[in-house]
DRENBA-155562 format. One record per atom (N, C-alpha, C): residue number from 0; residue in three letters; atom name; x, y, z. Coordinates in nm, 3 decimals. Layout:
N
> NUM ALA CA X Y Z
...
//
This chain:
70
> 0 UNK N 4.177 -0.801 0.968
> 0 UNK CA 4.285 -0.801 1.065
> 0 UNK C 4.387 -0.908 1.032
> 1 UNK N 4.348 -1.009 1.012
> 1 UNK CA 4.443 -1.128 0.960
> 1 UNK C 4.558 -1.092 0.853
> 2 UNK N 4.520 -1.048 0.737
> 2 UNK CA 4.657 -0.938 0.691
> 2 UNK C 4.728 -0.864 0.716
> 3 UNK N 4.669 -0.783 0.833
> 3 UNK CA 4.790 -0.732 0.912
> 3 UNK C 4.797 -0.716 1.033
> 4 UNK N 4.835 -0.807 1.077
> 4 UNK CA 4.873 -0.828 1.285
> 4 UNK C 4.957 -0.743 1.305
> 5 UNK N 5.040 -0.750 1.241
> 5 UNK CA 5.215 -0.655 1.293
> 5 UNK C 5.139 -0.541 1.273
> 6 UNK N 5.050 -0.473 1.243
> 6 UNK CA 5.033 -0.334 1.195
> 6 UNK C 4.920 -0.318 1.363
> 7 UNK N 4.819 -0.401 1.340
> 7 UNK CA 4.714 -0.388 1.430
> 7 UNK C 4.814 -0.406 1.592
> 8 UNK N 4.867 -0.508 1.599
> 8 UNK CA 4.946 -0.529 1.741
> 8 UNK C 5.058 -0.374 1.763
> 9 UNK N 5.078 -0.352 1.676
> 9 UNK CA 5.157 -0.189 1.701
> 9 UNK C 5.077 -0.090 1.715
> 10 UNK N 5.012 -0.043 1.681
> 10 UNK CA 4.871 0.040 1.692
> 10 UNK C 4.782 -0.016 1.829
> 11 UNK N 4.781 -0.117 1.905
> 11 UNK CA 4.699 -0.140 2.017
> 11 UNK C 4.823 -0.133 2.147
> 12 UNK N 4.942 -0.124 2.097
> 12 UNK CA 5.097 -0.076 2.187
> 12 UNK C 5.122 0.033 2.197
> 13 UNK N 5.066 0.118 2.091
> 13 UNK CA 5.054 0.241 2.146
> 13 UNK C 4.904 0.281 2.216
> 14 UNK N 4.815 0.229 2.213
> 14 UNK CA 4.723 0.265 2.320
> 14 UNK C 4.553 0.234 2.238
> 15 UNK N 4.578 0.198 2.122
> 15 UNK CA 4.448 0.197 2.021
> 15 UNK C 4.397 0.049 2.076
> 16 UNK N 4.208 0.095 2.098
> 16 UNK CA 4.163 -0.035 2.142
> 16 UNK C 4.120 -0.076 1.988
> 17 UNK N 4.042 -0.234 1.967
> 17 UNK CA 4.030 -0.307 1.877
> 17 UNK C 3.921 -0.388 1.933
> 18 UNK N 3.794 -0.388 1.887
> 18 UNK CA 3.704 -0.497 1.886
> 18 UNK C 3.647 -0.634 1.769
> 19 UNK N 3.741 -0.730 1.874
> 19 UNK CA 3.713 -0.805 1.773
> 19 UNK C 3.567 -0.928 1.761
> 20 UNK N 3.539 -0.914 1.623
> 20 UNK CA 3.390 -0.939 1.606
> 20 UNK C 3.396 -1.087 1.494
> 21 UNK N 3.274 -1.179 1.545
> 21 UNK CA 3.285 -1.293 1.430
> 21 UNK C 3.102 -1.246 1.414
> 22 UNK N 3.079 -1.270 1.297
> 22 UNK CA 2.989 -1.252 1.258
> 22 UNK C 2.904 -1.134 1.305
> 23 UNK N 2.988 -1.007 1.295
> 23 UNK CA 2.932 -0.877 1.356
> 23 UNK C 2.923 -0.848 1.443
> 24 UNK N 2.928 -0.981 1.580
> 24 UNK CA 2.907 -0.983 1.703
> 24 UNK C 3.046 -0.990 1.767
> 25 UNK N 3.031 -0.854 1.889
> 25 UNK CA 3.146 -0.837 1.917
> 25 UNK C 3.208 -0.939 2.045
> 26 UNK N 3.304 -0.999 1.996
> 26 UNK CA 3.328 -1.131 2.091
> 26 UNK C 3.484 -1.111 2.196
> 27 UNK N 3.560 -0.995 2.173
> 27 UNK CA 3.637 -1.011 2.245
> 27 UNK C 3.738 -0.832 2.219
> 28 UNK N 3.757 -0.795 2.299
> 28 UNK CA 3.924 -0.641 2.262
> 28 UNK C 4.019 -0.661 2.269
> 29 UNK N 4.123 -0.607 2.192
> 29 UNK CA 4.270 -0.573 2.176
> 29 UNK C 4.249 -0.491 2.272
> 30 UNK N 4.351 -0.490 2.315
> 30 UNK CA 4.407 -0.389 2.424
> 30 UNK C 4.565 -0.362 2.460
> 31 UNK N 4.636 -0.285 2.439
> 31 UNK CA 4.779 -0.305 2.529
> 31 UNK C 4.755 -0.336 2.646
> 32 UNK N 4.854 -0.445 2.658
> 32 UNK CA 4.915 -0.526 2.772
> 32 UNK C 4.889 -0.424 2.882
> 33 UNK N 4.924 -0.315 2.919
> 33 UNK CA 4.978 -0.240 3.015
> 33 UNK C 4.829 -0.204 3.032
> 34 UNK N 4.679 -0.208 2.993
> 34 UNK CA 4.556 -0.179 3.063
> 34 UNK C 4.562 -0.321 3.165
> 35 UNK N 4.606 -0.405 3.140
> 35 UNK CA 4.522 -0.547 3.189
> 35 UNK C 4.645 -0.539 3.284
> 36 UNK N 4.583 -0.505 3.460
> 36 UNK CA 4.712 -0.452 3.544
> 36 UNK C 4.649 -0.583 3.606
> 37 UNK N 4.562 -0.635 3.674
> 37 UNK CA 4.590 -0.750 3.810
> 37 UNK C 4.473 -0.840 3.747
> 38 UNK N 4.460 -0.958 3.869
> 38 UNK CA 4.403 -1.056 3.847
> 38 UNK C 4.267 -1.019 3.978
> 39 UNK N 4.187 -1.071 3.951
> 39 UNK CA 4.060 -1.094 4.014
> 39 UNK C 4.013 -1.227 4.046
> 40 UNK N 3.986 -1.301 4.106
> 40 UNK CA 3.980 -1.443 4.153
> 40 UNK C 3.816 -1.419 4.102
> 41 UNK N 3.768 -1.500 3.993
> 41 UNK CA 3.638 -1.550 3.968
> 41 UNK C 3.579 -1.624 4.090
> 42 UNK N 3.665 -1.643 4.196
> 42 UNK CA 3.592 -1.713 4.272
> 42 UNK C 3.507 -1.626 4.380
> 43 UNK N 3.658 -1.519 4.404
> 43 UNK CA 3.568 -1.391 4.498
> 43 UNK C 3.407 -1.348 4.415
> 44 UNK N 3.414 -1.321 4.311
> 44 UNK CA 3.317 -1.257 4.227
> 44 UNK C 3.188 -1.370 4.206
> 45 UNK N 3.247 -1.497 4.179
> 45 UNK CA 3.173 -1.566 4.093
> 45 UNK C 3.140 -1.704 4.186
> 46 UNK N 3.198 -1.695 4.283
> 46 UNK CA 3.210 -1.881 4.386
> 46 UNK C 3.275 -1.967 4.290
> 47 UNK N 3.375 -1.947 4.189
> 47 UNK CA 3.450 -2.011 4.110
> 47 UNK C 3.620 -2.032 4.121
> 48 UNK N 3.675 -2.154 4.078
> 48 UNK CA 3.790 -2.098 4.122
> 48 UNK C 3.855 -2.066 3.998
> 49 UNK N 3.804 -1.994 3.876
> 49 UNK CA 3.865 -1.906 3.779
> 49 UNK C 3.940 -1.790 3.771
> 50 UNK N 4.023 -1.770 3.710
> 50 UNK CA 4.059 -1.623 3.757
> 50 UNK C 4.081 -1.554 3.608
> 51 UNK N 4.023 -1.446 3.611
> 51 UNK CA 3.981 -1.320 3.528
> 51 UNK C 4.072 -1.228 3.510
> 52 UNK N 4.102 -1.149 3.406
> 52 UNK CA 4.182 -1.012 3.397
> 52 UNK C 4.063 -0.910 3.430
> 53 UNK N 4.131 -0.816 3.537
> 53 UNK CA 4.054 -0.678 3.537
> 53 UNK C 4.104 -0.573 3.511
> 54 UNK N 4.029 -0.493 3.450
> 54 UNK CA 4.068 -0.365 3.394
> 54 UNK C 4.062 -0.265 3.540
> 55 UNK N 4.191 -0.184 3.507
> 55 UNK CA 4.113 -0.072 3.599
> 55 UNK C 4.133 0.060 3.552
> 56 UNK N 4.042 0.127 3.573
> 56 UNK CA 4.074 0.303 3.551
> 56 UNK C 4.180 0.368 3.569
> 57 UNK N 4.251 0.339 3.706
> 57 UNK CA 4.353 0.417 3.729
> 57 UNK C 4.496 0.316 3.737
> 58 UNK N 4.553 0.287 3.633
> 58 UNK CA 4.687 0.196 3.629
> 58 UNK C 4.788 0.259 3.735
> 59 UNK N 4.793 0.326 3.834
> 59 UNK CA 4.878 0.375 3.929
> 59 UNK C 4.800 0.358 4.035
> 60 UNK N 4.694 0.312 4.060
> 60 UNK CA 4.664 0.218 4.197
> 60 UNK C 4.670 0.135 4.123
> 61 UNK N 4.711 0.046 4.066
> 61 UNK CA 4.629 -0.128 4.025
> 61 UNK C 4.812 -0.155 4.105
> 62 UNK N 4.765 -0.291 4.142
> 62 UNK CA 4.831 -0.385 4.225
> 62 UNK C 4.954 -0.423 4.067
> 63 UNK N 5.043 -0.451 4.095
> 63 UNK CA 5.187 -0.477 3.982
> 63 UNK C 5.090 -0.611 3.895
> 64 UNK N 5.116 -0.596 3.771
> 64 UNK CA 5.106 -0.675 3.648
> 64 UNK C 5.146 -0.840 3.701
> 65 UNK N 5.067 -0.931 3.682
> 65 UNK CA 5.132 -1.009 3.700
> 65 UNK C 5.226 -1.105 3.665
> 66 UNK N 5.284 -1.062 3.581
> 66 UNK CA 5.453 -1.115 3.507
> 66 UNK C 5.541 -1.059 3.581
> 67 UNK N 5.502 -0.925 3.671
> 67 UNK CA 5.615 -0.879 3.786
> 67 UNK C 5.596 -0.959 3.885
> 68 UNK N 5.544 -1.062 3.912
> 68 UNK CA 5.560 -1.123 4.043
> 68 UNK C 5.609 -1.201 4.068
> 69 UNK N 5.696 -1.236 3.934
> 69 UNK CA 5.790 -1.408 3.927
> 69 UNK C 5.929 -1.347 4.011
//
């Protein structure tokens, strides 16, 4: 992946997921921006005061992105 970002970051903008793995073990996904719709308070979930990206199934209920809220 390191040789080609511009290729992989265009390909996950149009909708292609990406798992990325260090030592085979899968440690984190690419995703377009536009899956990762709201925030979840780790604290509701977790008694933390972290806050998490959640995915949701249906991007036309999810609550506005939060870069629309400035």
């Amino acid at each position: 992946m390191r040789n080609n970002v511009s290729d992989v970051l265009r390909r996950a903008e149009r909708g292609e997921r990406f798992t990325i793995t260090v030592g085979g073990r899968p440690v984190a996904e690419l995703v377009d921006s536009d899956v990762l719709i709201g925030f979840l308070s780790a604290g509701d979930a977790h008694h933390q005061d972290a806050v998490d990206w959640v995915r949701v199934s249906d991007p036309a209920s999810a609550p506005p992105h939060p870069s629309s809220r400035r």
